[in-house]
N, CA, C and O atoms as a MOPAC input file, in Angstrom:
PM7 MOZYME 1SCF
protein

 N     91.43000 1    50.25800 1     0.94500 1
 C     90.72100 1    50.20900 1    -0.32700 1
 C     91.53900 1    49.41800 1    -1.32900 1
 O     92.73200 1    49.71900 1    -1.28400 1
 N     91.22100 1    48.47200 1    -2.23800 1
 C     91.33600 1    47.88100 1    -3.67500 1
 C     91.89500 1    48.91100 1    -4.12000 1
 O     92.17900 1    50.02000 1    -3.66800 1
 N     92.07000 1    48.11900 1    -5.54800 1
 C     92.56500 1    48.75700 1    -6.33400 1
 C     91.83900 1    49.09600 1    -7.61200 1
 O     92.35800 1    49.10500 1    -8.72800 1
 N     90.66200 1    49.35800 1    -7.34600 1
 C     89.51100 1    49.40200 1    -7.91100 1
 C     89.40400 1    50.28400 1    -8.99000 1
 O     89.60200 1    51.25400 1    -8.25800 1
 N     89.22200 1    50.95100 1   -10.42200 1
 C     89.77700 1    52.11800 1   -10.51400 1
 C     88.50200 1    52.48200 1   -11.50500 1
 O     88.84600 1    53.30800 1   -12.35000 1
 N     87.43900 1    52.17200 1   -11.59100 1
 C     86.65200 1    52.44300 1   -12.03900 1
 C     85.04700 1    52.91400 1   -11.49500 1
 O     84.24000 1    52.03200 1   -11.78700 1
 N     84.58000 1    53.78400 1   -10.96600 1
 C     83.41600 1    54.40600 1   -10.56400 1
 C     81.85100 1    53.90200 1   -11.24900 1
 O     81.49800 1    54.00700 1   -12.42300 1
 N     81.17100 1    53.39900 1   -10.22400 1
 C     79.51400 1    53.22300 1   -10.75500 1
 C     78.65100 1    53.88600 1    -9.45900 1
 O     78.93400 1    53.98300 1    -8.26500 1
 N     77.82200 1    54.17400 1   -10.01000 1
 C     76.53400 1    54.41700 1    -8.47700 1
 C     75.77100 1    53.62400 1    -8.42600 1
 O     75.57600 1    53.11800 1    -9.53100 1
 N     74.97700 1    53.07400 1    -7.36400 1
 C     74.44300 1    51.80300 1    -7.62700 1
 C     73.14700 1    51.91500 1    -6.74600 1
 O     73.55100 1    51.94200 1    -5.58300 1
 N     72.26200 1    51.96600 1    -6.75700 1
 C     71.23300 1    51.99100 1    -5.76200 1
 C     70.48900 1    51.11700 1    -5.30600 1
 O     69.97500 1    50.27300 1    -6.04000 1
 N     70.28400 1    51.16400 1    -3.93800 1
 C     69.75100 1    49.84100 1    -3.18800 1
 C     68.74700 1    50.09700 1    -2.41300 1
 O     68.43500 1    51.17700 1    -1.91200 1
 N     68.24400 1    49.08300 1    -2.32100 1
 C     66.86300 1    49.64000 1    -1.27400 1
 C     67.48500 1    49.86700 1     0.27200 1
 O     68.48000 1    49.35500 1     0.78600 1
 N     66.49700 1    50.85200 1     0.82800 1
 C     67.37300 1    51.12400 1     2.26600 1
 C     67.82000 1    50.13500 1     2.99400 1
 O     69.00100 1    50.05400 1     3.33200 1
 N     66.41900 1    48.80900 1     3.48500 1
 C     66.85400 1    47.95400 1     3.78700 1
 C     68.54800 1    47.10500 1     3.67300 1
 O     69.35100 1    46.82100 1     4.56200 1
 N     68.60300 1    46.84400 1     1.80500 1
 C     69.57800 1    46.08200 1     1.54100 1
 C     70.66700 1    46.71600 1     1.46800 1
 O     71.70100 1    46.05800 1     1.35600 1
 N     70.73300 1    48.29000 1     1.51500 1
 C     72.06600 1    49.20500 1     1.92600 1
 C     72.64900 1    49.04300 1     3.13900 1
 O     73.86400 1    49.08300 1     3.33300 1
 N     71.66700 1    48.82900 1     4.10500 1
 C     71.78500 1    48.91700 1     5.78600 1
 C     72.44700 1    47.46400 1     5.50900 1
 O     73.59700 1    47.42000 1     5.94700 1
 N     72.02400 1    46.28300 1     4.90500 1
 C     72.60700 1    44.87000 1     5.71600 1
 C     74.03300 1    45.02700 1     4.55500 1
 O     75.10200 1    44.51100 1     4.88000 1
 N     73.96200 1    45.43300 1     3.83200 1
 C     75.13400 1    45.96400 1     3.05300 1
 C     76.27900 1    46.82700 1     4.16300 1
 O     77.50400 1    46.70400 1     4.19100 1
 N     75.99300 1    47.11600 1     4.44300 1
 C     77.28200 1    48.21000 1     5.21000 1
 C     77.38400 1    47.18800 1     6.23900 1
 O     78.53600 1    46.88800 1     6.55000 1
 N     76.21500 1    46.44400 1     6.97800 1
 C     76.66300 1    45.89800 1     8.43500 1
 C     77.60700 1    44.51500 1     8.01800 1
 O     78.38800 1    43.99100 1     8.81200 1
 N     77.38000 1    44.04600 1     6.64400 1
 C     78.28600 1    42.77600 1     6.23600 1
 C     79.58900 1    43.47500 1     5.77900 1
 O     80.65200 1    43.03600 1     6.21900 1
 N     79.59200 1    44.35000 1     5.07500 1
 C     81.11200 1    45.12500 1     4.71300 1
 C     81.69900 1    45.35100 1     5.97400 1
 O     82.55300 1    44.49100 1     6.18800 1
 N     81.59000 1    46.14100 1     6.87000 1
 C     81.82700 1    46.27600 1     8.43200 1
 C     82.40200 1    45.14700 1     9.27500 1
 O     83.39900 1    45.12800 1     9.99800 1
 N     81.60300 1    44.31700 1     9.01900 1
 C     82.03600 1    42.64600 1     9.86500 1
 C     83.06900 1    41.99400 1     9.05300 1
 O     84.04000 1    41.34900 1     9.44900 1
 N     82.63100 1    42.32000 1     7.61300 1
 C     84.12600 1    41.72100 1     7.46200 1
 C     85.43500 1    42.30000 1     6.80400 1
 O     86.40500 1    41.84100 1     6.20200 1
 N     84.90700 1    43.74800 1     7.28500 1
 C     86.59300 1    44.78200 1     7.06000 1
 C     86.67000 1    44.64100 1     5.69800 1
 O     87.77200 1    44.24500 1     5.31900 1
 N     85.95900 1    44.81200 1     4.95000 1
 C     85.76000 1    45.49300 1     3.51200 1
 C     84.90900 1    46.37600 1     2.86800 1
 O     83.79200 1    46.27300 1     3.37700 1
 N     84.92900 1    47.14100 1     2.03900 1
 C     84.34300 1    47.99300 1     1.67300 1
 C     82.83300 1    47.47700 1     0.99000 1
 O     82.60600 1    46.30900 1     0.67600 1
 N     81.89300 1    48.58200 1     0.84100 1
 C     80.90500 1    47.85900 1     0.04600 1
 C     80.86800 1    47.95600 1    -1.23200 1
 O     79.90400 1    47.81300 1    -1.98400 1
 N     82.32300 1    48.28800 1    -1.54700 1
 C     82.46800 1    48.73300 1    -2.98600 1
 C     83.11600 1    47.01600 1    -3.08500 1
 O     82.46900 1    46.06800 1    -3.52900 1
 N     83.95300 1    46.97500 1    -2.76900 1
 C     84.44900 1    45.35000 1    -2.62500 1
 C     83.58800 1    44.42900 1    -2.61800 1
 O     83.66400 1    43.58900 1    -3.51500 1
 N     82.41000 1    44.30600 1    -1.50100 1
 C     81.74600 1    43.54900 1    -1.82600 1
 C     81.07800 1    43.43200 1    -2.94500 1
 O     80.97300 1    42.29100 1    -3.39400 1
 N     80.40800 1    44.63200 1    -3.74500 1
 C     79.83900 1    44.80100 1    -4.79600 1
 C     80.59400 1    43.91100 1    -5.76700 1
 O     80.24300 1    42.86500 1    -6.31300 1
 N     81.65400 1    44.56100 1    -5.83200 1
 C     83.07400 1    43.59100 1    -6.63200 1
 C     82.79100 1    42.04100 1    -7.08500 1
 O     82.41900 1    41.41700 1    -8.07900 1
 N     83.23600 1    41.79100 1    -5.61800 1
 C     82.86500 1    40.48900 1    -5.56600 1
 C     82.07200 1    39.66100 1    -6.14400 1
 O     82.36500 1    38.82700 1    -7.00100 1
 N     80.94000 1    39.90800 1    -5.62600 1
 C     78.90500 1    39.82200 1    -6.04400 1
 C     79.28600 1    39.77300 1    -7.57700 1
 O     79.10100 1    38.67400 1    -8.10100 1
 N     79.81100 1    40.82400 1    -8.42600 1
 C     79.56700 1    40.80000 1    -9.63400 1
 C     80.07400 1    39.61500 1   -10.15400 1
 O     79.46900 1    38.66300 1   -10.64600 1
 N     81.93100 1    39.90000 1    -9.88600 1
 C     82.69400 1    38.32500 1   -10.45500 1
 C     82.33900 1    37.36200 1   -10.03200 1
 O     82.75800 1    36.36500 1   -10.61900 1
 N     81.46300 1    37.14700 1    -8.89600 1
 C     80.83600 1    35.56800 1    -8.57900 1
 C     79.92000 1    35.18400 1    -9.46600 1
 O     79.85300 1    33.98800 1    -9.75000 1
 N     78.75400 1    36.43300 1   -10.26700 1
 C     77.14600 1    35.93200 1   -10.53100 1
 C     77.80900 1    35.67600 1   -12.47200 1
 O     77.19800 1    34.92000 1   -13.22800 1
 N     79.57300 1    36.76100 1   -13.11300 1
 C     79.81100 1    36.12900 1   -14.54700 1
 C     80.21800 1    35.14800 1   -14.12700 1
 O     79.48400 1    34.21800 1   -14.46300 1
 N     81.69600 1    34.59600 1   -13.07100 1
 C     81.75300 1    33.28700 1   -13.04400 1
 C     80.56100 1    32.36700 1   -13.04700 1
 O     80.95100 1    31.20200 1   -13.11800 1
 N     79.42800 1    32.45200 1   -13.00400 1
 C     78.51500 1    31.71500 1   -12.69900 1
 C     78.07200 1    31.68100 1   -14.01000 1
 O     78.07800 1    30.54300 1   -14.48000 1
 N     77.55800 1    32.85600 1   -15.01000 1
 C     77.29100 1    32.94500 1   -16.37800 1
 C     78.81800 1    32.00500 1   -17.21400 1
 O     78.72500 1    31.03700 1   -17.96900 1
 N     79.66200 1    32.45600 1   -16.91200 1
 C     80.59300 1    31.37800 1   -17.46300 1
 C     80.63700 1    30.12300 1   -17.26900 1
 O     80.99600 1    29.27600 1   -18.08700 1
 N     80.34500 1    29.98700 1   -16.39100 1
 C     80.16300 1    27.97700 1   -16.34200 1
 C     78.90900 1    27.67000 1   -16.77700 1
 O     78.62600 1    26.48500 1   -16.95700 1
 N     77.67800 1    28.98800 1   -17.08700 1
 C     76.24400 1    28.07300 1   -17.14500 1
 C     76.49700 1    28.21600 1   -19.09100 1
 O     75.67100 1    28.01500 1   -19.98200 1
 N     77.85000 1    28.60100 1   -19.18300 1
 C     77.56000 1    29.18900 1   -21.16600 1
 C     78.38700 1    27.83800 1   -21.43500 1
 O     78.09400 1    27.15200 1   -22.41400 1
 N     79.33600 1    27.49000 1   -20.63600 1
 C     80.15000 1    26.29200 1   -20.87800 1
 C     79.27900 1    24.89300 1   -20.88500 1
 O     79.35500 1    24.09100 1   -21.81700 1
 N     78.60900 1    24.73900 1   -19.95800 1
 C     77.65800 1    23.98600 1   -19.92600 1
 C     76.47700 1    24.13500 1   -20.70100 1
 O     75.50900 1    23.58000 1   -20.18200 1
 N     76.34100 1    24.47600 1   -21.34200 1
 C     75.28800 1    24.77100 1   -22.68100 1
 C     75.83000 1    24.68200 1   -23.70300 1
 O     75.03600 1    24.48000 1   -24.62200 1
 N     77.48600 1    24.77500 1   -24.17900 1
 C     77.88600 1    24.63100 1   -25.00800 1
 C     78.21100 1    22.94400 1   -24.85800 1
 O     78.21900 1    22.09900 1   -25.75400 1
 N     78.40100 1    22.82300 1   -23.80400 1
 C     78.60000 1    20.87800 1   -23.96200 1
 C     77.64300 1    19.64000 1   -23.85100 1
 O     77.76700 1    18.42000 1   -23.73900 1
 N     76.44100 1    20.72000 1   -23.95300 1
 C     75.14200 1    19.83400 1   -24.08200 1
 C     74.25000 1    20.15000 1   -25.64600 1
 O     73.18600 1    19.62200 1   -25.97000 1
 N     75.09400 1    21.21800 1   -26.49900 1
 C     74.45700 1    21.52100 1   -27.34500 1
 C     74.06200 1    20.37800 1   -28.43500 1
 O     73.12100 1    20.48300 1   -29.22200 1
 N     74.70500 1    19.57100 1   -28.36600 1
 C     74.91600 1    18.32200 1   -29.36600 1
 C     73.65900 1    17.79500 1   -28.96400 1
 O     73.16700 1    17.19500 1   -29.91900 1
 N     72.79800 1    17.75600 1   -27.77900 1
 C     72.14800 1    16.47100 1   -27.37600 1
 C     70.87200 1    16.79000 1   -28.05800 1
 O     70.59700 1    17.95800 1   -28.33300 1
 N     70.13100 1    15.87100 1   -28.32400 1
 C     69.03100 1    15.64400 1   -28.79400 1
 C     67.71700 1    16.44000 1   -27.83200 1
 O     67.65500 1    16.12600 1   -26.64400 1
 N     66.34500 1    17.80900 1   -28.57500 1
 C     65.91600 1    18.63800 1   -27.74900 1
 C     64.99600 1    17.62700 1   -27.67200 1
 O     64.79100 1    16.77300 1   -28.53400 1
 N     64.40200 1    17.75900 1   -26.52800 1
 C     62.66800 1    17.21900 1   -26.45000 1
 C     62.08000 1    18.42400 1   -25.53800 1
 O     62.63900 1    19.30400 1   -24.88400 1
 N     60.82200 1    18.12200 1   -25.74800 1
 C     59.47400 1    19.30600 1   -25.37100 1
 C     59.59800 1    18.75900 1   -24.11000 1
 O     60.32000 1    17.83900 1   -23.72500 1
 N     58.48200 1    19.71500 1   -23.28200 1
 C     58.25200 1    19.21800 1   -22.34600 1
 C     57.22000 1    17.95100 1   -21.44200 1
 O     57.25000 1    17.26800 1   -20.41800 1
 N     56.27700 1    18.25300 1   -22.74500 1
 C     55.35200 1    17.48600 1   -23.03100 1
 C     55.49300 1    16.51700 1   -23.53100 1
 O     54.47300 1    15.85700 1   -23.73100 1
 N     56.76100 1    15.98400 1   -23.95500 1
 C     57.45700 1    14.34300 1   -24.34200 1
 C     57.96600 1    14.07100 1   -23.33400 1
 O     58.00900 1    12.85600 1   -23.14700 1
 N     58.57600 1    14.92900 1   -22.22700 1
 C     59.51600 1    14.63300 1   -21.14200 1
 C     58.65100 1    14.13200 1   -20.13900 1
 O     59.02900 1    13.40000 1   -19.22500 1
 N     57.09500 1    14.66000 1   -20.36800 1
 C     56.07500 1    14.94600 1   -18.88400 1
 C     55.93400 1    13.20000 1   -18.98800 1
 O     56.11100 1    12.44100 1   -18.03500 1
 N     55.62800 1    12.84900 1   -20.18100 1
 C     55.28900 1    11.70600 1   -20.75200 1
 C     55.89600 1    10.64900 1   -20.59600 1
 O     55.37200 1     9.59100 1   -20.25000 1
 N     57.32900 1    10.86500 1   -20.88900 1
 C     58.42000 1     9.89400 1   -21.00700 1
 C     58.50500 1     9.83400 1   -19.41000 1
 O     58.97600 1     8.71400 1   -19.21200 1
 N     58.32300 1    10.37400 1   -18.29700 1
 C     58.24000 1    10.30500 1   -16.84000 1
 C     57.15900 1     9.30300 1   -16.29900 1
 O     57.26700 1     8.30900 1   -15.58100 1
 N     56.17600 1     9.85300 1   -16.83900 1
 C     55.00700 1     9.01200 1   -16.63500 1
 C     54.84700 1     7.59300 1   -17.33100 1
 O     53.95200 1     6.75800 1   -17.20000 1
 N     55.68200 1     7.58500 1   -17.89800 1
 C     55.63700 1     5.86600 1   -18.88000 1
 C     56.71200 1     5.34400 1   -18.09000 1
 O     56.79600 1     4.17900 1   -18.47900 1
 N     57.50000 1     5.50500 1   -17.29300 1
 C     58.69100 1     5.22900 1   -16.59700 1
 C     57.99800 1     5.53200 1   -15.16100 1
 O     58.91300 1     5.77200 1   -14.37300 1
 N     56.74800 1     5.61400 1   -14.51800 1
 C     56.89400 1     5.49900 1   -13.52200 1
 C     56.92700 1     6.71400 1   -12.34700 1
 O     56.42300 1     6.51200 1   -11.24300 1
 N     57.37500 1     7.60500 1   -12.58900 1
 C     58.31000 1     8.80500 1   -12.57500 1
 C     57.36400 1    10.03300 1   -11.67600 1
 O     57.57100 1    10.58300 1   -10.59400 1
 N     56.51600 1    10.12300 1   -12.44900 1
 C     55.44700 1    10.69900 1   -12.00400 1
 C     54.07600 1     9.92700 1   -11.77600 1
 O     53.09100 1    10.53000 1   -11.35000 1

């Protein structure tokens, strides 16, 4: 076991409990670990999608309906 030191309950559908234990199992970790994991992968992921929104904030918005447009005058669609 980690060094995990904080407790949640978490509920899963039976299905995704069952392929849950058979992937913890195969790869000699807990499914508390994997849980772990899963989490710090999906903020790392919120952290790069907040970074990347902060370095596009400058750019000029358009609708979608200028974009559908600007595609179609270009060919595009």
């Amino acid at each position: 076991m980690s060094t995990l030191s904080k407790r949640s309950t978490i509920y899963f559908e039976p299905d995704v409990h069952q392929a849950l234990k058979v992937r913890a199992a195969s790869s000699h970790l807990s499914v508390s670990e994997l849980v772990d994991e899963a989490v710090r992968l999906l903020m790392r992921e919120d952290q790069e999608d907040l970074a990347a929104f902060k370095e596009r904030e400058s750019e000029k918005e358009i609708s979608y309906e200028a974009m559908l447009a600007d595609l179609k005058k270009h060919g595009k669609i």
